[in-house]
N, C-alpha and C positions, 0 to 999 in steps of 0.2 A: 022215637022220633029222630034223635042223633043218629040210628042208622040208616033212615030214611037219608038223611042230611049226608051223611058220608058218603053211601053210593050213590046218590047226585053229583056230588063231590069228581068223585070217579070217574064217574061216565064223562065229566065235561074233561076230566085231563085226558081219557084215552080217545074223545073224538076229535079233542086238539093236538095231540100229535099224532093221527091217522091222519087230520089235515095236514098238516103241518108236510111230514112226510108223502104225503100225495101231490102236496103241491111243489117241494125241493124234487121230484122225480119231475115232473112236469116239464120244470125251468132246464132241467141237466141239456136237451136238445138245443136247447137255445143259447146252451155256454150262461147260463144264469144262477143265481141262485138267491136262498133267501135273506135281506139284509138281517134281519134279527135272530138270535137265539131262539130254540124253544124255551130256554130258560125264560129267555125275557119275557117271549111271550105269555106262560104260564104263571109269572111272578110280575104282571104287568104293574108297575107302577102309575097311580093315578096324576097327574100334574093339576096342582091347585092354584097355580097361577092365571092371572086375569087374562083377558086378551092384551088387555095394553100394556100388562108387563114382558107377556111372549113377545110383541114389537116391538117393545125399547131393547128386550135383550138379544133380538135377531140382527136389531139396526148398531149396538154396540159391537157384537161378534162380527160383524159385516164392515165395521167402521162409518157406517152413515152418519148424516151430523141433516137434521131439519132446519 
């Protein structure tokens, strides 16, 4: 079962950076590219923050005051 699970595994990293890379060619016409690593992408960190905490800490980085 583990090697079922490995080349799952697999398959999801090499059609994430066939995207990845199909899409950085894309943007190149356009003078664009992509904001994030594929690092990031593939090492995607979850954010376990509330909503009301992402808005208190958007409105503190922004200097907002309610």
């Amino acid at each position: 079962m583990r090697y079922v699970e490995a080349r799952l595994e697999e398959e999801d990293r090499e059609e994430a950076y066939r995207i990845y890379v199909t899409r950085s060619l894309q943007l190149i016409p356009q003078s664009g590219y992509i904001q994030e690593t594929y690092y990031d992408i593939t090492h995607n960190k979850i954010d376990t923050r509330t909503g009301d905490d992402i808005v208190l800490d958007i409105m503190q980085r922004a200097g907002l005051k309610v």
